[in-house]
DSSP file (Angstrom, degrees, kcal/mol; ACC not computed):
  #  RESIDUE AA STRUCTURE BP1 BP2  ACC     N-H-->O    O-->H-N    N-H-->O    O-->H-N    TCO  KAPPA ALPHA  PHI   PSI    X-CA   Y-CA   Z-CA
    1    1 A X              0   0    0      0, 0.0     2,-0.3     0, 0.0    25,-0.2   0.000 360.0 360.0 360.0 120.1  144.6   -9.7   30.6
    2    2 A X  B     -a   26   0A   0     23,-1.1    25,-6.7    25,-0.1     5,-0.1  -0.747 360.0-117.0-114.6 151.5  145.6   -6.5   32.3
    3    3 A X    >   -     0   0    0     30,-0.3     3,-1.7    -2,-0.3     4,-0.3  -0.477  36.8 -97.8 -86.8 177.5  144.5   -5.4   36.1
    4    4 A X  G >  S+     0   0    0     26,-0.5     3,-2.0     1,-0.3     4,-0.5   0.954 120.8  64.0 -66.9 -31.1  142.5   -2.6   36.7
    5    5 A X  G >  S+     0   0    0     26,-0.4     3,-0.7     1,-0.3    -1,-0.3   0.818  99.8  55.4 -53.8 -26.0  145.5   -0.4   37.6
    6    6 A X  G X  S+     0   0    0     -3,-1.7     3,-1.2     1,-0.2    -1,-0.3   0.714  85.4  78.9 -89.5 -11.7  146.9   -0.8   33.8
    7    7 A X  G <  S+     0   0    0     -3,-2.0    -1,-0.2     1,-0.3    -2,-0.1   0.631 111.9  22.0 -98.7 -22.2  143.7    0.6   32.0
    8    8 A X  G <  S+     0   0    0     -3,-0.7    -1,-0.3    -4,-0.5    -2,-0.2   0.141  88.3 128.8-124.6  11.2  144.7    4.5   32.8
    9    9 A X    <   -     0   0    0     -3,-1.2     3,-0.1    -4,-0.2    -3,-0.0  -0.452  64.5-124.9-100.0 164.8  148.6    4.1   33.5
   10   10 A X  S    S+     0   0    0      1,-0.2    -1,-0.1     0, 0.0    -4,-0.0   0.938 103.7  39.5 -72.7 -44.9  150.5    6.8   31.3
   11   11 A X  S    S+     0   0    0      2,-0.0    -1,-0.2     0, 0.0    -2,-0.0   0.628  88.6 139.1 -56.9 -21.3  153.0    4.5   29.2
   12   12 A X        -     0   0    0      1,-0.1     3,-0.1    -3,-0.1    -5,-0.1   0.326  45.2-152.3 -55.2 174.2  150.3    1.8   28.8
   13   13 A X    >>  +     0   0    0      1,-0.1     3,-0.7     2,-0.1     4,-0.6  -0.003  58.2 119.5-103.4  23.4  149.8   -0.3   25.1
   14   14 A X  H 3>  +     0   0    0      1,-0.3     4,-3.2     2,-0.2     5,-0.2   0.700  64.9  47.4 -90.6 -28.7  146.6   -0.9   25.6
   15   15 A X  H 3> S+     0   0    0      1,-0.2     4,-2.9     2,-0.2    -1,-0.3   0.718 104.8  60.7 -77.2  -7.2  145.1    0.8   22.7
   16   16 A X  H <4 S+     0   0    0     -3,-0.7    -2,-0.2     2,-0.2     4,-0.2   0.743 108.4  45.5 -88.8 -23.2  147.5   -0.6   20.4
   17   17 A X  H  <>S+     0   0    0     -4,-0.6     5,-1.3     2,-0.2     4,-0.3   0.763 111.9  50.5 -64.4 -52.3  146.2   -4.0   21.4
   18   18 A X  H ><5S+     0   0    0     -4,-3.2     3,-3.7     3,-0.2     4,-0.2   0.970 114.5  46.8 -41.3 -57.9  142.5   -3.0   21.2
   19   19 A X  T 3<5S+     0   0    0     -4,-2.9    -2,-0.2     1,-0.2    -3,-0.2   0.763 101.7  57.7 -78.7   4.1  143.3   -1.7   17.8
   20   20 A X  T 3 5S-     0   0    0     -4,-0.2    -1,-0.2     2,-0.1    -2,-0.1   0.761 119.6-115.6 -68.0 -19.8  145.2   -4.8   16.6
   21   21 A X  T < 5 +     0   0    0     -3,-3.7     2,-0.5    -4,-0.3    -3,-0.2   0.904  66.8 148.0  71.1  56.4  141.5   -6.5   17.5
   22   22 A X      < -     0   0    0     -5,-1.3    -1,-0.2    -4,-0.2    -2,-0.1  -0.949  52.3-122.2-105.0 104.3  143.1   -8.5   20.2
   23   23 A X        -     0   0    0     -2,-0.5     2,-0.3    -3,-0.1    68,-0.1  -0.112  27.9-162.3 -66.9 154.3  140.5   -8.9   22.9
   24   24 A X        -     0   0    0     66,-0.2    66,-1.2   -23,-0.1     2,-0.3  -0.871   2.2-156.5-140.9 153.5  141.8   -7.6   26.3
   25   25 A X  E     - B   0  89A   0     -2,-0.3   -23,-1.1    64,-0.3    64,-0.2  -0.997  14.3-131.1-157.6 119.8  140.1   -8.6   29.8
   26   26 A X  E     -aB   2  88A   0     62,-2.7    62,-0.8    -2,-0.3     2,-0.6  -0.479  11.7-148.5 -70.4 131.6  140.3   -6.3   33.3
   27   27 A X        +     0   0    0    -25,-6.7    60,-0.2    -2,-0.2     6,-0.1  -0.888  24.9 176.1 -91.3 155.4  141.3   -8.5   36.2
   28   28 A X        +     0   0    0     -2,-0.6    -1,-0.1    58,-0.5    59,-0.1   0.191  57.7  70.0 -84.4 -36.5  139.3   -6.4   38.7
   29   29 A X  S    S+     0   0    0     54,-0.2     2,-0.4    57,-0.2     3,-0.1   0.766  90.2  55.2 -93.2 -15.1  139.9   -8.6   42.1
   30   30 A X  S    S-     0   0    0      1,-0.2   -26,-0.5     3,-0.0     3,-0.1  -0.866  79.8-125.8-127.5 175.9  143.6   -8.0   43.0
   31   31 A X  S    S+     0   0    0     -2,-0.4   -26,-0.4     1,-0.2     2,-0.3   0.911  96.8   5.7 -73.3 -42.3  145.2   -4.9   43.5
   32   32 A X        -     0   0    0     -3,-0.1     2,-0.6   -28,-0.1    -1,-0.2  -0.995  54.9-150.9-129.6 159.8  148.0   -5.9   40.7
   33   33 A X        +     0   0    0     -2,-0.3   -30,-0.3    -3,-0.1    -6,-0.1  -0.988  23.8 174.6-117.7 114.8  148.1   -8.7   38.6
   34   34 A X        +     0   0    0     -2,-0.6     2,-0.1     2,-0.0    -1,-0.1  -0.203  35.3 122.1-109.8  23.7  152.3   -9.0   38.2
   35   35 A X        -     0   0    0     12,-0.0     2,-0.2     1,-0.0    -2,-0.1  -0.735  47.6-161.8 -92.1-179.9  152.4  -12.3   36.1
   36   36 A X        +     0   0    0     -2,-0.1    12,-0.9    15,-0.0     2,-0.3  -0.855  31.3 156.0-146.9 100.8  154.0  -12.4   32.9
   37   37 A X  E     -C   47   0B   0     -2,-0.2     2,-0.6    10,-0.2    10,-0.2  -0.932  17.3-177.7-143.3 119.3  152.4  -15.8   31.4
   38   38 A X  E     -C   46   0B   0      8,-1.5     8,-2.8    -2,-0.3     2,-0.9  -0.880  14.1-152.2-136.3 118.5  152.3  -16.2   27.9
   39   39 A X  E     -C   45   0B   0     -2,-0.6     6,-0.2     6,-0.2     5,-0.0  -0.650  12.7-177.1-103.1  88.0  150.6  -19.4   26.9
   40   40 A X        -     0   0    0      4,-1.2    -1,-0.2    -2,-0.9     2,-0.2   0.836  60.2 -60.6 -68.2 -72.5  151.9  -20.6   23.5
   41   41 A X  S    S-     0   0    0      3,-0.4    -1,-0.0    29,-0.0     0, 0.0  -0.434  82.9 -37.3-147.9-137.6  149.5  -23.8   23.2
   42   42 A X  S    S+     0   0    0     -2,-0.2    32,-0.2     1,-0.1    35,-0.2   0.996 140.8  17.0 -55.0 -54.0  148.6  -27.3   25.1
   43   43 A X  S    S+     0   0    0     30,-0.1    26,-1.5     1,-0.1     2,-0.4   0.861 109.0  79.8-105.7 -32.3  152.4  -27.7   25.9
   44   44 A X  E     + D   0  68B   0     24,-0.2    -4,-1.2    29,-0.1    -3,-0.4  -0.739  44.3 161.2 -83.2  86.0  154.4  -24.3   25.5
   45   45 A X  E     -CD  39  67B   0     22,-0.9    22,-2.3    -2,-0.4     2,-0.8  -0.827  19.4-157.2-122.3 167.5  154.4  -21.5   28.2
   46   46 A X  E     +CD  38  66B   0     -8,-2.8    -8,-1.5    -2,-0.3     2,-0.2  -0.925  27.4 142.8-134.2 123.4  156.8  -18.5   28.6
   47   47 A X  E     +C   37   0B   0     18,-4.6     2,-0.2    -2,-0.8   -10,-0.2  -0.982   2.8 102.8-154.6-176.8  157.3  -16.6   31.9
   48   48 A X  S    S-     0   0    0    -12,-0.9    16,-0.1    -2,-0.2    14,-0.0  -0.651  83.7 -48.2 129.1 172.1  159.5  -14.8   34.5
   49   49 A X  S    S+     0   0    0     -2,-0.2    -1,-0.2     2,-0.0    15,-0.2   0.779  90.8 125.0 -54.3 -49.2  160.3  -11.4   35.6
   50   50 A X        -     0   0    0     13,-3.3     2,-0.2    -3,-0.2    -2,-0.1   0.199  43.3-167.0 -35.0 112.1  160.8  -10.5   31.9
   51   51 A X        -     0   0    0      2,-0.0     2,-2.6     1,-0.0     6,-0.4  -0.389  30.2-124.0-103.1 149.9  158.2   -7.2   31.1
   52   52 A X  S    S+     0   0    0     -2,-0.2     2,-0.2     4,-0.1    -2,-0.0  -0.295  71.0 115.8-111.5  73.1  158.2   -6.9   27.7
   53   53 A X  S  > S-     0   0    0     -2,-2.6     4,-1.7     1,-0.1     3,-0.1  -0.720  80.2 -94.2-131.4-176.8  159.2   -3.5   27.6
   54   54 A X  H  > S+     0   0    0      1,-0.2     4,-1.4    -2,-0.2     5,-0.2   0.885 119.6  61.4 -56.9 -47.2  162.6   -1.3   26.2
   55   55 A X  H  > S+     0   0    0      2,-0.2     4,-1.9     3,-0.2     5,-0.5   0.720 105.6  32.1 -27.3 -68.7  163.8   -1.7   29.5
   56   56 A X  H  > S+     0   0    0      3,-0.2     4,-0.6     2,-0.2     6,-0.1   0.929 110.2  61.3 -21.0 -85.3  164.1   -5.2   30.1
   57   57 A X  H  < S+     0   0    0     -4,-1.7    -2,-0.2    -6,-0.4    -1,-0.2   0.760 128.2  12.4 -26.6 -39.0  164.9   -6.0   26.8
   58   58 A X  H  < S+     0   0    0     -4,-1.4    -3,-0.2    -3,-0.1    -2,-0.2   0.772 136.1  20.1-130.1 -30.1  168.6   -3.1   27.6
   59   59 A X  H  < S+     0   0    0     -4,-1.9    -3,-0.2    -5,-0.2     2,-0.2   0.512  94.4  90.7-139.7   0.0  168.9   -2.5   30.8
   60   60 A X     <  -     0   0    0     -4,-0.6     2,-0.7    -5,-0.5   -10,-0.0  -0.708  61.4-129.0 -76.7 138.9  167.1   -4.9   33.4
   61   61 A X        +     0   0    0     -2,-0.2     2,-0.3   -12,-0.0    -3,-0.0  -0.950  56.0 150.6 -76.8 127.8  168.4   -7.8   35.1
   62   62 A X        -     0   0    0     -2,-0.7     2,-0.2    -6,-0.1   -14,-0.0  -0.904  36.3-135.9-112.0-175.0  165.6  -10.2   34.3
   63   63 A X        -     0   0    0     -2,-0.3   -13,-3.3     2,-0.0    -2,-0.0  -0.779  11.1-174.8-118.9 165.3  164.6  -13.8   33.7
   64   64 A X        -     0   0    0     -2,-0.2   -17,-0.2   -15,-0.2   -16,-0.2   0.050   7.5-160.3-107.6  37.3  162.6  -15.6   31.4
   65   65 A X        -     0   0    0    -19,-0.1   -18,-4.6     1,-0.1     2,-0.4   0.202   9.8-156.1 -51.6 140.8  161.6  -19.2   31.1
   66   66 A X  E     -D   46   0B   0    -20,-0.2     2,-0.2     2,-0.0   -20,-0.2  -0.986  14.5-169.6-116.8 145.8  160.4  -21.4   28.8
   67   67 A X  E     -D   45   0B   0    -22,-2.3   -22,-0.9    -2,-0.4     2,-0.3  -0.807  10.4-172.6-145.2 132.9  158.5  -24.4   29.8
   68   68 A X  E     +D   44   0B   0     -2,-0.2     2,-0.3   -24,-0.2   -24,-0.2  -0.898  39.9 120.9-131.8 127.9  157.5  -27.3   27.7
   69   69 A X     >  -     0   0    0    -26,-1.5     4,-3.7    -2,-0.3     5,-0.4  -0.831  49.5-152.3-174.1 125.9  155.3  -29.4   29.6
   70   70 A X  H  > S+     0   0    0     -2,-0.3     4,-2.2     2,-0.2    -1,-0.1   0.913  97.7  43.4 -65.5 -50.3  152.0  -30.4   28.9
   71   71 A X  H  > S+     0   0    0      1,-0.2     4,-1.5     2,-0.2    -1,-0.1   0.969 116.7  50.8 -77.8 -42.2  150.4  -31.1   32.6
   72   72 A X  H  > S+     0   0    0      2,-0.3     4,-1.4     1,-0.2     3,-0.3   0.928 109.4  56.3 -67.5 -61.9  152.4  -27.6   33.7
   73   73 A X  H  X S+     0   0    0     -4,-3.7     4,-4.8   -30,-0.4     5,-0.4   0.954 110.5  47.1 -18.6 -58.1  150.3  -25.9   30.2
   74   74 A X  H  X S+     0   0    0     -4,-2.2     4,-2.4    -5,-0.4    -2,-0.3   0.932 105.0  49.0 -69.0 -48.4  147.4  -27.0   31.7
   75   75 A X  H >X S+     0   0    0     -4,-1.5     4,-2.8    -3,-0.3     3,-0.9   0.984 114.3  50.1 -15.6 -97.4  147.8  -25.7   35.2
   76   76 A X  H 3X S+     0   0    0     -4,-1.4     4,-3.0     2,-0.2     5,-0.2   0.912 117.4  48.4  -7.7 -67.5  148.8  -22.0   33.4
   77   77 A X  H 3X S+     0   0    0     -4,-4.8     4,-2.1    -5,-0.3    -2,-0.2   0.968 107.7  52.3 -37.3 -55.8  145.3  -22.9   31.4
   78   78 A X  H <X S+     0   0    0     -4,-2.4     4,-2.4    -3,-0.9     5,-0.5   0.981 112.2  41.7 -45.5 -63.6  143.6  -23.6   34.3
   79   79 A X  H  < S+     0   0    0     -4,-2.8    -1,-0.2     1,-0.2    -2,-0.2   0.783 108.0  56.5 -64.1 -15.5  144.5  -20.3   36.1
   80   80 A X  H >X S+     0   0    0     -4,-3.0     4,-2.1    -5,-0.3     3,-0.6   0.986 104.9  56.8 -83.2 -45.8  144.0  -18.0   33.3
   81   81 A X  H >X S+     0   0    0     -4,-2.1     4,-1.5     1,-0.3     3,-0.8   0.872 111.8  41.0 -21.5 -73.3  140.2  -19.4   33.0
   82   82 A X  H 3X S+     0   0    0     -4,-2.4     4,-1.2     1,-0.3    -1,-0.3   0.755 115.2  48.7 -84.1 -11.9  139.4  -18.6   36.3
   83   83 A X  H <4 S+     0   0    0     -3,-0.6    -1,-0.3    -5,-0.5    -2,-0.2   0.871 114.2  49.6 -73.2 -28.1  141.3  -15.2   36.2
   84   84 A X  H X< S+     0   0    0     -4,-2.1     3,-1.7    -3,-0.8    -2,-0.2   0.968 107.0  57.3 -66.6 -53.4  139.3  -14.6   32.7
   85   85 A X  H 3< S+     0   0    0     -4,-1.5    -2,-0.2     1,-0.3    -3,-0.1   0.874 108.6  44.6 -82.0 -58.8  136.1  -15.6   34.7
   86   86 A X  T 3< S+     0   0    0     -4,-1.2   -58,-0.5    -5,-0.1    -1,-0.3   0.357 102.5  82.1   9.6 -29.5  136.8  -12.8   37.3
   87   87 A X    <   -     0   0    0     -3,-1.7     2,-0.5    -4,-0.2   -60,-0.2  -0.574  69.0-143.7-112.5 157.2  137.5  -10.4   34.9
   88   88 A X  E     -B   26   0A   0    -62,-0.8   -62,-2.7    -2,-0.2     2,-0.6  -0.866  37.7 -99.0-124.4 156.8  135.1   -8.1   32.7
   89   89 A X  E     -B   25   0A   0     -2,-0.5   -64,-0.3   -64,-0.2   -66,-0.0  -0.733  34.7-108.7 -88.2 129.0  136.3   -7.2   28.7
   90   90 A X        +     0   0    0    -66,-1.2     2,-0.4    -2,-0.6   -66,-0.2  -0.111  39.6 169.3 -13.3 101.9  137.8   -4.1   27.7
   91   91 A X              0   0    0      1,-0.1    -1,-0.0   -68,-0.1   -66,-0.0  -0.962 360.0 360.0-147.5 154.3  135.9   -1.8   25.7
   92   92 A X              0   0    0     -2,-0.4    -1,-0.1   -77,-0.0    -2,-0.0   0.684 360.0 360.0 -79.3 360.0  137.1    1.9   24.9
């Protein structure tokens, strides 16, 4: 899920993501959407500053966490659902 702002930005990866056939969903309602949420399954999520760019990875301080907790998974679930529902699908 990217926000509207990311769909035109110059660097972006967003066609490499269409063309992997990984469906991709505009948040539309806030001005950016800055999480960085990756929700491995029922219990597994990974976040924190960390941008998953060259950048980070070599020359940012950032954080990451990884979280295993089931009720805390679900919460994450929870939020992405109603961000999803908000949100319109990608198409080039």
């Amino acid at each position: 899920m990217l926000d509207k702002t990311q769909r035109k930005q110059k660097y972006s990866l967003l066609h490499y993501i269409v063309d992997a056939g990984i469906p991709v969903w505009i948040d539309m309602k806030p001005a950016i959407a800055h999480n960085k949420v990756m929700i491995i399954d029922d219990k597994e999520v990974i976040t924190g500053s960390f941008n998953f760019t060259d950048a980070a990875q070599k020359r940012n301080a950032e954080n990451v966490v990884f979280i295993s907790d089931t009720k805390l998974a679900k919460e994450y679930a929870q939020n992405w659902a109603k961000r999803e529902q908000q949100s319109i699908p990608y198409a080039k």
